[in-house]
N, C-alpha and C positions, 0 to 999 in steps of 0.2 A: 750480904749486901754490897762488897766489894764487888763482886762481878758483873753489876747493873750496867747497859750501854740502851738509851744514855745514861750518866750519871746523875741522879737527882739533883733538884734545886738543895734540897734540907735532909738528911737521912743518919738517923741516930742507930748504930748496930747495938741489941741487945745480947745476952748471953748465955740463951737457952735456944728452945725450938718446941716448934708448934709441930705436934702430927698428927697428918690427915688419915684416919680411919674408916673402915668399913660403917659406922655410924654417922659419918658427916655428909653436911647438906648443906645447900646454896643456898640460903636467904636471899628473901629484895625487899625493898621498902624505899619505894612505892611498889604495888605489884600492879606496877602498868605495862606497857606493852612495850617500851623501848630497856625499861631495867628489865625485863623477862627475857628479853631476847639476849642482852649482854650475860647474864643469868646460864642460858642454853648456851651460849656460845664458849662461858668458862668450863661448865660441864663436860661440852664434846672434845674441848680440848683436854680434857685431861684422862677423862675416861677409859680411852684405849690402852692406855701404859700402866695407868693405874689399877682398872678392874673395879672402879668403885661406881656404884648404884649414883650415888649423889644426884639427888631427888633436889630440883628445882623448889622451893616453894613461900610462900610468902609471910613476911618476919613479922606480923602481927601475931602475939601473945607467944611467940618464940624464945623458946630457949638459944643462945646464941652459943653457947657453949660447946665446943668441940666442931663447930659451923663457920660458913664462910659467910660472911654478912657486906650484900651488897646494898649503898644506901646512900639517895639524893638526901643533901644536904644544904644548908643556907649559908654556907661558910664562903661569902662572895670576896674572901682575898685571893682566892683560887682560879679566878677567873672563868672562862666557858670551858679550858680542857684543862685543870689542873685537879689535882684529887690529893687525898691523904689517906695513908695507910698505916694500920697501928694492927701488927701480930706481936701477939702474948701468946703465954701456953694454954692459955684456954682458950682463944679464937682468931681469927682472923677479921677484922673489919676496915670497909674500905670506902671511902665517904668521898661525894663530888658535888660541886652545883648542879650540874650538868652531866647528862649520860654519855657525853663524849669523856668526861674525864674519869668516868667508870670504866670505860673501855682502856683508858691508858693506866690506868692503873692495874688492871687485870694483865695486861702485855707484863708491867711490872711482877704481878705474882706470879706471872708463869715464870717469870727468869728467876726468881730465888728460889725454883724447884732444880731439881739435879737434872742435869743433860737427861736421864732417862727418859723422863717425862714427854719426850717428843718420838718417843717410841707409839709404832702406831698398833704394836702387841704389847700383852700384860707383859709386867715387868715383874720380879721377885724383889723388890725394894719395899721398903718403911717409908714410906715420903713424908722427908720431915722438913720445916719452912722455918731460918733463922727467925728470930724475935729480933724487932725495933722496927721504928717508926721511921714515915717517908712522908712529906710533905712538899709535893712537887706542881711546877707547872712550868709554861714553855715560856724561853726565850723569846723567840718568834712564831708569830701565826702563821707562817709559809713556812711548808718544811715539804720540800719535794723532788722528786725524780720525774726526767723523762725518759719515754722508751721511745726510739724510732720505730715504727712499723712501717716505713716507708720507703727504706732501700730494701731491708728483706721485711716481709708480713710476717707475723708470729697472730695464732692464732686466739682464740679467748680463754681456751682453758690454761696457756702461757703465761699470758696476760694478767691472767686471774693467779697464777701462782706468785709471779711476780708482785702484786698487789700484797699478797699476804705476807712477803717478806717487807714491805715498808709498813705494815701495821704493826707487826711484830717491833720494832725502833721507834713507834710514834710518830711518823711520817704524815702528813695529811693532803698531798696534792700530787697525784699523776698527773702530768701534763703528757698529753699522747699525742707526737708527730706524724700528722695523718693523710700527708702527702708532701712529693719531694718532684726530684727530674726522674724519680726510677721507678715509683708508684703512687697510685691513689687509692686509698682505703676504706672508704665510706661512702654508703650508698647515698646517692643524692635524686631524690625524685625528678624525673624530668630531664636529667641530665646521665642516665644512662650509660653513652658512652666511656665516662669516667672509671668506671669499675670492669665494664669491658675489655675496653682495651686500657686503660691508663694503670689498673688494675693486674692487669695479667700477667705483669714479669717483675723481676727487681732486678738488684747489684749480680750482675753475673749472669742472667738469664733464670735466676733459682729464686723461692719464698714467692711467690707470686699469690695475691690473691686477696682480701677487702672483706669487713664489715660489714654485714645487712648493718639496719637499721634495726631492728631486733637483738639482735647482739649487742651492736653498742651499746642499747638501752639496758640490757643484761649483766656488762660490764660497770657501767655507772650506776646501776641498782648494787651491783656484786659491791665494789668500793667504798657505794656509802654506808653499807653495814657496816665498815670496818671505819669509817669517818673522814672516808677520804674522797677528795672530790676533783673529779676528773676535769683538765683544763686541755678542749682540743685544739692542736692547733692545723691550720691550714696557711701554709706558706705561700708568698706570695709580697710584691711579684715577681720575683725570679724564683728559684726552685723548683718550676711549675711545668717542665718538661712533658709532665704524664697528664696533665691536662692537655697540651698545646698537640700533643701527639691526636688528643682525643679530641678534640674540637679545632678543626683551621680554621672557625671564626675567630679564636681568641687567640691568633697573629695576623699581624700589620699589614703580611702579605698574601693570606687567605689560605695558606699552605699548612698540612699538615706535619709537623713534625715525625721522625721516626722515632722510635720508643729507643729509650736510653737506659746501658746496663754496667756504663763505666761508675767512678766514683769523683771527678772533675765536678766542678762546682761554678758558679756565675757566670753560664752562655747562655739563660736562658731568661724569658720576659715575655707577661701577658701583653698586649698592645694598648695601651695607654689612653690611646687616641680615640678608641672606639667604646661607643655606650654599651655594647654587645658584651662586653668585661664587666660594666659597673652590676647588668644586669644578672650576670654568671655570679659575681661575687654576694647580690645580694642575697641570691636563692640560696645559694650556699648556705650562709650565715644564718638567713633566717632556720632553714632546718637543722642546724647545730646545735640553734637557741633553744628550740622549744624540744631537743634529744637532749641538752645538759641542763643538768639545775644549776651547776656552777653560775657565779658571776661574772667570769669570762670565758673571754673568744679571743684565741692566740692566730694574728694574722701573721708570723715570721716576719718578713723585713728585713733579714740578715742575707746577704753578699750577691746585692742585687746589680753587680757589675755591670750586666747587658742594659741596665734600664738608666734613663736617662737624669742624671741630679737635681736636677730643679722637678721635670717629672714625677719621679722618686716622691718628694716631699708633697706635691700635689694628691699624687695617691693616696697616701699613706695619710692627710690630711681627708679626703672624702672617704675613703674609706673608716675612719673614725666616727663619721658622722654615721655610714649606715649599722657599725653594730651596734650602739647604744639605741637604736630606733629599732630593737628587735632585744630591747631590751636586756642587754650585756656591758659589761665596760671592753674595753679593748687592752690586749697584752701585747705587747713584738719583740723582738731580738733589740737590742739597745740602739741599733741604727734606725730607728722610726724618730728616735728623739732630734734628727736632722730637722724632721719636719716639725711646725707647731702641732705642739700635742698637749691635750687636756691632763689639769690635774688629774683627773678618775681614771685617768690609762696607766697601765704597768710596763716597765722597760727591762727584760731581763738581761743583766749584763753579762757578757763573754769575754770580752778583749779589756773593757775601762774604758777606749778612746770617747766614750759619750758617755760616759756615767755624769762628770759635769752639767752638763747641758740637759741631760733627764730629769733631773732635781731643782736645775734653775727654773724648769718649767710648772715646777711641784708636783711632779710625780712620782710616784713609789718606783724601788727600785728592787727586783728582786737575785740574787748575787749565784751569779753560774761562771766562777772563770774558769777558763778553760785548763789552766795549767793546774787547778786546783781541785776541781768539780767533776771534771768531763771522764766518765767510767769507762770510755768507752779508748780513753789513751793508756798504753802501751804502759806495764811497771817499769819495764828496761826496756834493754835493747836485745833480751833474749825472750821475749813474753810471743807467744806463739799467737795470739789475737790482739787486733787492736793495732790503731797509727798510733801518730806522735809527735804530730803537725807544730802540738801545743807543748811538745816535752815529751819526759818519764814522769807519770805522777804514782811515786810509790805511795805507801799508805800513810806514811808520814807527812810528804805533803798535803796530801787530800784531807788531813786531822790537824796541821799546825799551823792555823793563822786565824784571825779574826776579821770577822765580816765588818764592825763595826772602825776598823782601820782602814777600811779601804776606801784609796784615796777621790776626793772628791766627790764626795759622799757622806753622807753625818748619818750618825744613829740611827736619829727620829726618820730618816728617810728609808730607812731596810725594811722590807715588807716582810723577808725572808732568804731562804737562799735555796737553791735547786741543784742536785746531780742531772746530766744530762749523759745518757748513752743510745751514742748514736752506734746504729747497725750495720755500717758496711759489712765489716768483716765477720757480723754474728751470723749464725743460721738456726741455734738451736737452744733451748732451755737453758742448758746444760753450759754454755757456753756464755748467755747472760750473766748468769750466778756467779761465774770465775771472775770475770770483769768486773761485778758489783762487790761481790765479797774478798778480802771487808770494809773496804771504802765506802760505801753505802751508808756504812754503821759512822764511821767518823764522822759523814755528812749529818749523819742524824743527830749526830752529835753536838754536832756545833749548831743547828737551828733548835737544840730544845733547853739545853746545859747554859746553865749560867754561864758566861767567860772564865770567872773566878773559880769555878767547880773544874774545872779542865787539864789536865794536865797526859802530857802524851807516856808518859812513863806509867802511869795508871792507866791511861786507855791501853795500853800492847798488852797489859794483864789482864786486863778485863778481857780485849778481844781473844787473846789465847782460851779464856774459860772458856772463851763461844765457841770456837774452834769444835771444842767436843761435842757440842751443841750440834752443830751443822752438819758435825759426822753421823750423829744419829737419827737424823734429819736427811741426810744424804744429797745432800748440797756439795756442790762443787766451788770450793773456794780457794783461792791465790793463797798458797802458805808463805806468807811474806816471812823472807830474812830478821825481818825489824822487829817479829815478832816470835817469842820464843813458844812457840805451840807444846802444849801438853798433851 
């Protein structure tokens, strides 16, 4: 139980061990259809490495003995995603309000099995599960990562891997950047061009290429099996390059832009002036709305140089208005908070310079800085991928500070907190995974762990056990200095 990330709220190690044999099975109770499916979902995952039958089935008149016992519960100190876990030598049981906190619980039992276990052949092991109790639930209700698909596109079977490494930490919000100055990713009805040409190239002239709407809706079905729920964003109004390329109505001076493959940032702006924009932005939104079940719609807002200050805040003011009237709240990069902005908007902060002013206005705040958060900056100054605009953020930075310190800003106003990796310099799976891992884990860390449960000297042992995890797994991960890998 020392190698849990995150670290529980409450966790008592016993002094034996449970083993899982060729006789044991999955209980549910309820045997409805969302515990049956977390149910198959712990089975498939363990099945390959193990070799064992583990027969799904439902815990009425059950013996639980020598069985994994999964089971909705009434224990409402636990809130929507907390659960409790009690392994003895004679079974494992795993109790939640709520099937999301069956699911974080089970991410928990797979981690007190041995690295082998993520082998995806039989393995020659006894699979045996320390004894003691876990009594856990999150910090915060925002716990998330973004991926850019917008300088380079990364496809959905990516997408979908990457998703399965923030379930595994307890993670619950992909936010997906899904258009920039270098592409647009998502098919928008009626607006065509978008994905055509706005679509066609990225950072460098390479990744080129967008989202049906089938897919999308494939990826946000895929995530919320695992409980996580996608927040898209569409950037705006600068960043907006792969639009203005693809429509020369939505500039001032009728002209199309040419498609952009640099990495330069704040030359670009929809035209302000024209209804021709209100009416682009709204179609947009509206078909985002009825593609996400999430509660927002991420308008960006962040380093809108070309566009005019007082404008700026006008926008970002009616634009407000139309995504809650397609039935969403509204998210942006923390400079929207320039403008009046409703309580029920979110302001994800990067720099601080408006975290004040987000909160004076009483809105949540969810905590992405960049020198701390952002996966997507350089370890050092010898890290083959990745700038550094905002720093070196080794893994010690990205795991040692507190969200609820940071300044201008209280407690009660943290929504959560997000890693953001953007993609210039990615192209490949393979190349995500080094960038994320293991900072990712640290992030997770800090949006589920107590404050008081934390400690960095504990975290670099624990991430080393993962270490061997990941190898068996076949993850490409930053073998950090900081951390003594076994």
């Amino acid at each position: 139980m020392h190698s849990l990330i995150p670290v529980p709220a409450e966790f008592t190690p016993g002094n034996a061990l449970f083993v899982l044999n060729h006789h044991a099975r999955i209980l549910i109770e309820p045997a409805a259809s969302e515990v049956l499916r977390i149910g198959n979902f712990l089975a498939n995952a363990l099945r390959p490495a193990t070799g064992l039958a583990l027969p799904v089935a439902d815990a009425t008149n059950a013996d639980a003995r020598g069985n994994i016992l999964l089971a909705l519960s009434d224990d409402r100190a636990l809130g929507d995603e907390g659960y409790a876990l009690e392994i003895t030598t004679d079974a494992v049981t795993l109790r939640a309000p709520r099937a999301a906190g069956l699911f974080y619980g089970v991410q928990t039992l797979r981690q007190l099995l041995p690295p082998a276990i993520e082998s995806q052949t039989q393995q020659n092991e006894i699979w045996r599960i320390p004894t003691g109790v876990v009594r856990d639930a999150p910090r915060y209700t925002w716990r998330g990562a973004m991926l850019d698909v917008a300088r380079h596109f990364f496809k959905t079977a990516d997408v979908k891997r990457f998703i399965d490494l923030l379930a595994r930490y307890k993670m619950n919000r992909l936010h997906l950047h899904l258009s920039d100055d270098q592409g647009w990713r998502i098919e928008i009805k009626g607006w065509d061009k978008l994905t055509a040409i706005g679509g066609s190239t990225g950072v460098d002239g390479k990744n080129g290429g967008y989202f049906t709407q089938d897919e999308y809706r494939d990826l946000v079905a895929y995530a919320a099996e695992q409980y996580i729920t996608v927040v898209p964003e569409i950037d705006t109004p600068g960043h907006t390059n792969a639009a203005l390329a693809s429509y020369a109505e939505l500039n001032c001076d009728g002209v199309a832009r040419a498609l952009y493959t640099g990495i330069e940032v704040g030359f670009s702006s929809l035209c302000l002036d024209k209804e021709i924009t209100y009416k682009f932005l709204d179609d947009v939104i509206r078909e985002l709305a009825a593609l996400t079940p999430g509660a927002y719609i991420h308008i960006g807002g962040d380093e809108a140089h070309a566009t005019d200050p007082d404008a700026y805040k006008k926008f970002v003011e009616r634009v407000e208005k139309i995504v809650p009237a397609h039935g969403k709240r509204m998210m942006g990069w923390e400079e929207i908070a320039q403008a009046k902005i409703s309580p029920q908007s979110v302001a994800q902060i990067w720099r601080g310079e408006h975290s004040a002013r987000a909160v004076e206005q009483g809105a949540r705040v969810v905590l992405s800085p960049a020198s701390k958060t952002y996966l997507d900056m350089q370890y050092n100054e010898t890290s083959p991928l990745g700038l550094h605009w905002a720093g070196y953020v080794e893994v010690r930075d990205a795991y040692d500070w507190d969200p609820a310190t940071w300044q201008g800003v209280g407690a009660e106003n943290i929504l959560g907190v997000e890693a953001p990796l953007w993609s210039e310099t990615l192209l490949t799976l393979r190349e995500i995974e080094y960038m994320a891992l293991p900072r990712l884990t640290a992030i997770a860390e800090i949006g589920w762990s107590p404050q008081t449960q934390r400690d960095w000297n504990s975290y670099r042992e624990r991430a080393a056990a993962h270490g061997a995890r990941w190898d068996v797994m076949g993850l490409n991960y930053y073998r950090s200095p900081q951390i003594d890998w076994q």
